[in-house]
N, C-alpha and C positions, 0 to 999 in steps of 0.2 A: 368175410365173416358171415356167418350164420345170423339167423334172428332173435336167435337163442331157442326157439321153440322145441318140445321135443316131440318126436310123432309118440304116439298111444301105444303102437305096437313095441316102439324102444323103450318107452314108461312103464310096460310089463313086464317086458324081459327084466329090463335090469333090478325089478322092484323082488319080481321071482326068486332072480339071481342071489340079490343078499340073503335071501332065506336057505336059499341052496346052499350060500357060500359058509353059513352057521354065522352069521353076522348080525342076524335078527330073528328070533323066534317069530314074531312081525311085523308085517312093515304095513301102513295103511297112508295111501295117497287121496288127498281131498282136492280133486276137482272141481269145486264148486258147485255151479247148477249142473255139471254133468257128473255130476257123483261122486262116487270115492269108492278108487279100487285098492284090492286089500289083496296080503297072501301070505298065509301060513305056512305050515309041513306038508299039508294036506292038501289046502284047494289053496283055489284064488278065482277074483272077478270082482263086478260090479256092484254096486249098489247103488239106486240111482235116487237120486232128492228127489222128495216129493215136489212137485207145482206150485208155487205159493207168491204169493205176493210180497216182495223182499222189503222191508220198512228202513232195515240198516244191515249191517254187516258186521258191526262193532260187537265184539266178542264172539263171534259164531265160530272160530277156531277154538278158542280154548273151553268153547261149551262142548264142543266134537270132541276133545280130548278129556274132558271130563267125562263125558258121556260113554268114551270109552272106558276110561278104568272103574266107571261105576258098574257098564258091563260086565268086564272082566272078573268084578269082584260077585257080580250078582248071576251071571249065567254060564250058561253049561260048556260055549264053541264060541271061538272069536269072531261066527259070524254075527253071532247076537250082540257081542260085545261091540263091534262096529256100528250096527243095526242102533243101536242104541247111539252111538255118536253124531251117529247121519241124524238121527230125532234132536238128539238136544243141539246140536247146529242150526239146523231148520228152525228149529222153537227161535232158536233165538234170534233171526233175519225176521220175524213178524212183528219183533217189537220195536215201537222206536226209539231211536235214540242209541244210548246206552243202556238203553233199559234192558235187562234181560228177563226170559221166559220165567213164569213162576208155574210151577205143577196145578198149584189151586186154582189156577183160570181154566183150564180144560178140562175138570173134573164135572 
C-alpha cells in the first residue's frame, strides 16, 4: 500500500480534469503553508500563503471558504475570489485560539 500521499503533479491533473470533465466550474485546493491551487475554464495555478507566524489553525478552512464566496460575490475573476480566501485563511492562523480575524484590527 501506498502512503496515501499524492504527488503535486497528480493534484493538478486531476483538479484540471474536473473542470475539464464539466464537473466543476471550480475547484480550489488548500495546501496549507504551500498554498492553494485553483482551476477554472481558463487558467489554473498557485497561490502561495503569505509567511506568518501561525497562532492556531482553528477555523482557517471555513474562513478560506468564506473568503472565497465573499470574492465571488465581490470581484470580477475567480483569481481574486481565491485571493481573497487565501487572505481570510491566513487572517485567521494569526489569531489565537478560536479566535478569529476581525477586519477592524488591520485597519
Amino acid at each position: 500500500m501506498g502512503s496515501g500521499k499524492v504527488s503535486a503533479a497528480r493534484m493538478e491533473e486531476f483538479t484540471v480534469q474536473l473542470v475539464k470533465d464539466n464537473n466543476a466550474e471550480v475547484v480550489v485546493v488548500s495546501l496549507g503553508t504551500k498554498g492553494t491551487f485553483w482551476a477554472d475554464r481558463e487558467t489554473s495555478g498557485y497561490i502561495m500563503s503569505p509567511v506568518i507566524e501561525v497562532n492556531s489553525a482553528v477555523g482557517a478552512g471555513d474562513s478560506m471558504v468564506a473568503g472565497i464566496v465573499y470574492g465571488l460575490i465581490n470581484y470580477e475573476n475567480n483569481y481574486e475570489a481565491v485571493v481573497c480566501g487565501v487572505a481570510a485563511g491566513t487572517a485567521a492562523t494569526i489569531t489565537p485560539g478560536t479566535e478569529l480575524c476581525r477586519q477592524r484590527r488591520y485597519r
